[in-house]
C-alpha positions in Angstrom: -67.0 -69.0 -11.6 -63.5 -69.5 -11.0 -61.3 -66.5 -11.1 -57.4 -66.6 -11.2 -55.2 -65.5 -8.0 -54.0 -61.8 -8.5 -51.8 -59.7 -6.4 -52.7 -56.7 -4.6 -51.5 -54.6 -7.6 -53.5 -56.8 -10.2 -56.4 -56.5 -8.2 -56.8 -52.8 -7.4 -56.0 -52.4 -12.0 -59.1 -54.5 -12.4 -61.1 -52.9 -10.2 -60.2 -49.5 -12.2 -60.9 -51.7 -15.4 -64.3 -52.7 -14.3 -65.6 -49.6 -12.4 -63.0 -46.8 -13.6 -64.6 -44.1 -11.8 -64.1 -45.9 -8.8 -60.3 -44.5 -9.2 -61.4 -41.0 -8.5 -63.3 -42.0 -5.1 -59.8 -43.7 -3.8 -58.0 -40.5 -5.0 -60.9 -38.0 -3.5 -60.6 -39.9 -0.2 -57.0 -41.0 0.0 -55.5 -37.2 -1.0 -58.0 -34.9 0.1 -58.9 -35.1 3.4 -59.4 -32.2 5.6 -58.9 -32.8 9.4 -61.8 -30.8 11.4 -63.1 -30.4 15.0 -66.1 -32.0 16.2 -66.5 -34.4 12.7 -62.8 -35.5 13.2 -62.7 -35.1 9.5 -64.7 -34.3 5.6 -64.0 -34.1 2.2 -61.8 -31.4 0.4 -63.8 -28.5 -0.2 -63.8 -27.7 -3.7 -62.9 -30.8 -5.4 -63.6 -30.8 -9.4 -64.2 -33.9 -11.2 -66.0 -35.1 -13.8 -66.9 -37.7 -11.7 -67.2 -36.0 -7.8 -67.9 -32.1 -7.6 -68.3 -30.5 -3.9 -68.5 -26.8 -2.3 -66.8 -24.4 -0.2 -67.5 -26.8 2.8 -66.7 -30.5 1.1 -70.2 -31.5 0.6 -70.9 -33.1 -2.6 -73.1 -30.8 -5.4 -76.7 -32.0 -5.9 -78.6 -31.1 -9.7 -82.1 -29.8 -9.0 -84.6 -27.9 -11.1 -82.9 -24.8 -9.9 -79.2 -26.0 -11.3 -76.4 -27.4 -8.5 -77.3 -27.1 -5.3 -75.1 -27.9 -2.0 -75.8 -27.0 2.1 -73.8 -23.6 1.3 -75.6 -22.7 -2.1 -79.2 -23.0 -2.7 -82.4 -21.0 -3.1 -82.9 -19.5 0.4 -86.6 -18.6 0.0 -87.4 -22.8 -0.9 -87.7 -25.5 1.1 -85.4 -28.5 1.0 -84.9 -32.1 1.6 -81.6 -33.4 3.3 -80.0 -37.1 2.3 -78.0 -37.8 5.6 -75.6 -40.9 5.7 -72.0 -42.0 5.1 -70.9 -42.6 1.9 -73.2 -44.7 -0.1 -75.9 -41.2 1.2 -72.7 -39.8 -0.5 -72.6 -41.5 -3.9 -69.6 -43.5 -4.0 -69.8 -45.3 -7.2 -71.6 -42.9 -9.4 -70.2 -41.7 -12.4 -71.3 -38.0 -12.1 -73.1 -36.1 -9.3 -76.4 -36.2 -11.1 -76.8 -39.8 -10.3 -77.0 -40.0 -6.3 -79.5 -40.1 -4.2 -80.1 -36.7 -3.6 -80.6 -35.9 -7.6 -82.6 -38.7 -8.5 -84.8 -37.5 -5.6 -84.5 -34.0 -7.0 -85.4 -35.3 -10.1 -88.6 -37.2 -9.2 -89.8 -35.2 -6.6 -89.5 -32.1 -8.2 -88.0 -30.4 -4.9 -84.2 -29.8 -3.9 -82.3 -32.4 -2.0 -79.4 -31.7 -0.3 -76.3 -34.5 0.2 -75.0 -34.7 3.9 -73.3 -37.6 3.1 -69.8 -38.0 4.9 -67.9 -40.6 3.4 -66.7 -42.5 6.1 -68.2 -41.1 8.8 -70.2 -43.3 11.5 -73.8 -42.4 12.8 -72.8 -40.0 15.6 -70.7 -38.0 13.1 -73.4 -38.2 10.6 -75.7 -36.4 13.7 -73.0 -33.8 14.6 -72.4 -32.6 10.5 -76.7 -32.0 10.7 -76.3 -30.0 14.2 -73.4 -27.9 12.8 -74.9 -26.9 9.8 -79.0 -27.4 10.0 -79.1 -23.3 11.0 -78.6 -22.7 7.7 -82.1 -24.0 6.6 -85.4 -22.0 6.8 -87.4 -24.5 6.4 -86.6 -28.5 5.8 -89.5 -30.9 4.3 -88.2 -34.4 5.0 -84.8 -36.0 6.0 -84.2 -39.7 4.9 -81.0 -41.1 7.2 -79.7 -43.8 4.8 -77.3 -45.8 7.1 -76.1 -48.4 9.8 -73.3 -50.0 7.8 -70.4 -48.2 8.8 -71.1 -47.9 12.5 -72.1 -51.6 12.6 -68.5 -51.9 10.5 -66.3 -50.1 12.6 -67.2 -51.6 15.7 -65.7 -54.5 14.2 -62.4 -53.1 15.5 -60.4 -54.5 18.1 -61.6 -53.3 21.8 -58.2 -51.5 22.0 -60.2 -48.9 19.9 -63.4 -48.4 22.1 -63.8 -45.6 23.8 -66.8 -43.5 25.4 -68.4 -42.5 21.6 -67.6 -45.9 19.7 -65.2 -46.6 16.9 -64.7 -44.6 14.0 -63.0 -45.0 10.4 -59.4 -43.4 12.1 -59.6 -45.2 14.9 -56.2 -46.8 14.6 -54.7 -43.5 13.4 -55.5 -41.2 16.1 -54.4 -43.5 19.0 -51.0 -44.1 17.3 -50.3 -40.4 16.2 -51.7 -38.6 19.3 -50.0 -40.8 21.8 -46.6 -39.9 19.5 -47.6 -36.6 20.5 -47.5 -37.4 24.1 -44.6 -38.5 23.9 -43.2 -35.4 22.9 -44.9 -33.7 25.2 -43.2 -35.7 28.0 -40.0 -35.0 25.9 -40.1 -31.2 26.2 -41.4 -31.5 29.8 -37.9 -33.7 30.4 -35.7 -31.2 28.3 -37.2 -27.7 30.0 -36.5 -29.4 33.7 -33.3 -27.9 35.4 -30.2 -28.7 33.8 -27.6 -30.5 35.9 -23.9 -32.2 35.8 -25.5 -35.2 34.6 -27.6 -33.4 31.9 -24.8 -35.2 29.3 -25.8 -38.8 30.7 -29.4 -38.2 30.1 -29.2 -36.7 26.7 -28.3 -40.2 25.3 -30.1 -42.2 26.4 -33.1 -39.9 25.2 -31.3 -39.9 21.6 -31.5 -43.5 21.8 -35.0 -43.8 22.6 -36.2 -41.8 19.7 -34.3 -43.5 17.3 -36.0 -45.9 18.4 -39.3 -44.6 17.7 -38.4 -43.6 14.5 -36.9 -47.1 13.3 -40.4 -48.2 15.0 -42.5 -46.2 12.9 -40.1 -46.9 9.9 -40.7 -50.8 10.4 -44.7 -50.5 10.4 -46.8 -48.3 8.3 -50.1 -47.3 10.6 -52.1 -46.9 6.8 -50.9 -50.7 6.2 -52.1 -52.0 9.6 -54.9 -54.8 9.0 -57.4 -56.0 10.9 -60.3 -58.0 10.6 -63.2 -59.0 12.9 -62.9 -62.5 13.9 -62.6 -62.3 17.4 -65.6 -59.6 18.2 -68.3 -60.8 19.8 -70.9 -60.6 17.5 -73.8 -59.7 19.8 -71.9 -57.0 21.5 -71.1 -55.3 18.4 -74.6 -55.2 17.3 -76.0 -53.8 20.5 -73.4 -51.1 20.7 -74.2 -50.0 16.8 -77.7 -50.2 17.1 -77.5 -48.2 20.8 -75.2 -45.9 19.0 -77.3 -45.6 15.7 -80.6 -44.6 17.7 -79.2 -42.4 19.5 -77.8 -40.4 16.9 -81.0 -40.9 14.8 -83.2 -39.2 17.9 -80.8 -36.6 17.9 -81.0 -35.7 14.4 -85.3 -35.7 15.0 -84.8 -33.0 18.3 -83.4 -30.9 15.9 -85.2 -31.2 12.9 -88.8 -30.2 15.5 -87.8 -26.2 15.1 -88.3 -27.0 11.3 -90.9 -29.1 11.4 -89.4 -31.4 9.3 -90.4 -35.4 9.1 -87.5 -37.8 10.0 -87.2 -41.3 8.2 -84.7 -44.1 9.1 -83.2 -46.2 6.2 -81.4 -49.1 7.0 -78.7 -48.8 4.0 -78.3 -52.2 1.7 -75.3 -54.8 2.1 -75.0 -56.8 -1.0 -75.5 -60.2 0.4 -78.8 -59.0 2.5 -80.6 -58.1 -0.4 -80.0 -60.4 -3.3 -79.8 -64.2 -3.4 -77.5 -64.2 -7.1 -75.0 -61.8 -8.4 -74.6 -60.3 -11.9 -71.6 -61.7 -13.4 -69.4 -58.4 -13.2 -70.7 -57.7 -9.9 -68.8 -61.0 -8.8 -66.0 -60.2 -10.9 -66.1 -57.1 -8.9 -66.3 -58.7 -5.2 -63.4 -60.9 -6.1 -61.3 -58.2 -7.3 -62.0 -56.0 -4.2 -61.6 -59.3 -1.7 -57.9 -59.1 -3.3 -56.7 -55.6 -2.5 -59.1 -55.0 0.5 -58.2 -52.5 3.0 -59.0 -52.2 6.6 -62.2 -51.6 6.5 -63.4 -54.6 3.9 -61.6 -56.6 6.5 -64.1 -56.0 8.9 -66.8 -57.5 6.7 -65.9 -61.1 7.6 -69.4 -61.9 9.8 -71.3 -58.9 8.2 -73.1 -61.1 5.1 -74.5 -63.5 7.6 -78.4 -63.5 7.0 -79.2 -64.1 10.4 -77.1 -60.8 11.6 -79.2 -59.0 9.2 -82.4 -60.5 10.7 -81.1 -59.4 14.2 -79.8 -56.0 13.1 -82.9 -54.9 11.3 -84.9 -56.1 14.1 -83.4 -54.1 16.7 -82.7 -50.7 14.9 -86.5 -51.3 14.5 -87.6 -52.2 17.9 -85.5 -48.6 18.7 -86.6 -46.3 16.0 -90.4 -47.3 17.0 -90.2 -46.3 20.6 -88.5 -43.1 19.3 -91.4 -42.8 17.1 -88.9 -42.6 14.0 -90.2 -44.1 10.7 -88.0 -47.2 9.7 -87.5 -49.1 6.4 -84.9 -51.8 5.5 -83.8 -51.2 2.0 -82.8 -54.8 2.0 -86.3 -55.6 1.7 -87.2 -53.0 -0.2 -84.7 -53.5 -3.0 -86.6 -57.0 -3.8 -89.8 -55.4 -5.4 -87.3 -53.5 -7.9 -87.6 -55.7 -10.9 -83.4 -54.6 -11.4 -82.0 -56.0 -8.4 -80.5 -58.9 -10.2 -79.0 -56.6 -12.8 -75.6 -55.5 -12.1 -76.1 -52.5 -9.0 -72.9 -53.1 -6.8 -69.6 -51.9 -7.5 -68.7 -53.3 -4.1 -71.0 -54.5 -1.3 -72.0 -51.3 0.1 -71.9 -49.1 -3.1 -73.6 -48.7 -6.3 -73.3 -47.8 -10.0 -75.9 -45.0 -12.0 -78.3 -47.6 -11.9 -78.5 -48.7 -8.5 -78.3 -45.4 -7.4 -81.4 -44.6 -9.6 -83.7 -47.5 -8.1 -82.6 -46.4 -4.1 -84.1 -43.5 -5.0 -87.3 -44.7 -7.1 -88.2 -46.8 -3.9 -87.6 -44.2 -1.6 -89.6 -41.9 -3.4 -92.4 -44.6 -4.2 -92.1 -46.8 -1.1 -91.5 -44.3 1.7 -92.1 -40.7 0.9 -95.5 -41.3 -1.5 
């Protein structure tokens, strides 16, 4: 189908118009942040929605048999099930809280299921939110890690951005605030050293030079900085993920020994790797995004090739098996739903009610039965 040219403005309204709870995700994500150690950053704690709910900490509410349910409030003397990921683990996309992953699970398994997802986050932070917070658990039954887009996204990003512990979502952001704040910290090192005669000829051109700074950071918004991933090196960026990705998946097993819990590894599902046709309002939907992408959907340019998902899987599972970690590609999974050609994508990472409630059918049918 044809669909008409639309401006960034026309495209983000007909997003709203065909997915409107998709406006509260951009609102959750784009006003509430909080800015932590160790995770970088997570939700706002306490958010209320009709459509997103979360706690004291910012993780998003789970419905159980025993009411809500969140890593800070649950029934202490039963055992639980954790949903780790970024933020299709989360939910973006469903209309309430009691259709993600964790709930349906909830709901079919009868047990409560907890929702680490952190929207945004790449593997390593994923590991690092389970470390900080898996003391609070007596006793954990199984942990499904739904993931491997975000990290295999991000390192998309240009290799002004790598460092020692890969790419992340803020990537951009940090680099250009913190070295701002270097700069001021070479500022007040210059202004506290011992005044002199001359102290009048500096003090210019210093004025000058921040004036500078601040017409440059006047000219070019860091949140309007695009890029895309057209000049990565594709098999570099899938050996760092999938290195990365392991890693933090091992990690997440050490710690879950003292509860004796079992690990799974979920490769999470990318619209073009698991379906061959598209539901007219899911294309509607792809268009519409394609038109007011930000950063991140820029770095989707090589992502849908078939082959990268061939290569992908087959590494992360070639790693998870010598790790002795349990791995499943939802990808392949999602073809013996007899709804995967209905419409399941609000974008190509995230789902609506209904795709939400067959990710969690096949995981509880297809992995933890």
């Amino acid at each position: 189908m044809k669909y008409k040219q639309m401006t960034h403005q026309e495209a983000v309204k007909r997003c709203y118009e065909l997915t409107p709870q998709l406006r509260e995700y951009d609102e959750f994500m784009s006003l509430s942040v909080r800015w932590l150690p160790y995770t970088m950053f997570f939700h706002q704690k306490n958010y209320r929605s009709a459509v997103i709910n979360t706690d004291e900490m910012g993780f998003r509410i789970s419905k159980s048999f025993s009411g809500w349910v969140s890593p800070t409030n649950f029934p202490t003397d039963e055992l639980v099930n954790i949903v780790i990921g970024g933020s299709t683990a989360m939910g973006t996309g469903a209309t309430s809280d009691a259709y993600t992953i964790s709930s349906r699970l909830s709901k079919l398994t009868g047990e409560i299921w907890l929702n680490f997802g952190g929207s945004g986050y790449n593997c390593v932070q994923e590991a690092i939110l389970f470390m900080l917070n898996q003391h609070r658990f007596k006793k954990i039954k199984n942990i499904i890690i739904l993931s491997g887009l975000s990290t295999l996204t991000f390192e998309g990003l240009p290799d002004d951005f790598t460092s020692e512990y890969g790419k992340y979502y803020y990537s951009y952001e940090l680099v250009h605030y913190m070295n701002k704040y270097n700069q001021d910290l070479m500022y007040g090192i210059n202004s506290s050293a011992q005044c002199s005669n001359s102290a009048a000829k500096k003090f210019i051109p210093k004025l000058a030079d921040r004036l500078n700074n601040w017409l440059d950071d006047l000219a070019q918004n860091p949140m309007e900085k695009v890029y895309t991933d057209t000049y990565v090196d594709i098999k570099e960026r899938i050996n760092r993920a999938v290195k990365m990705t392991v890693e933090s998946a091992v990690q997440i097993k050490q710690l879950a020994k003292k509860h004796d819990a079992k690990v799974y590894y979920i490769l999470q599902p990318l619209s073009l790797w698991s379906k061959e046709q598209f539901h007219k309002e899911e294309e509607a939907m792809f268009y519409a995004v394609k038109a007011c992408a930000n950063k991140f959907w820029q770095l989707f340019d090589h992502l849908c090739a078939l082959d990268l998902h061939k290569k992908y899987s087959s590494q992360l599972e070639a790693g998870c098996q010598k790790e002795n970690i349990p791995y499943y590609d939802m990808n392949f999974l999602m073809r013996l739903s007899p709804k995967l050609y209905d419409n399941i994508y609000i974008d190509h990472l995230h789902f609506n009610n209904l795709g939400y409630e067959e990710l969690g059918r096949l995981i509880y049918e297809q992995i933890l039965n």
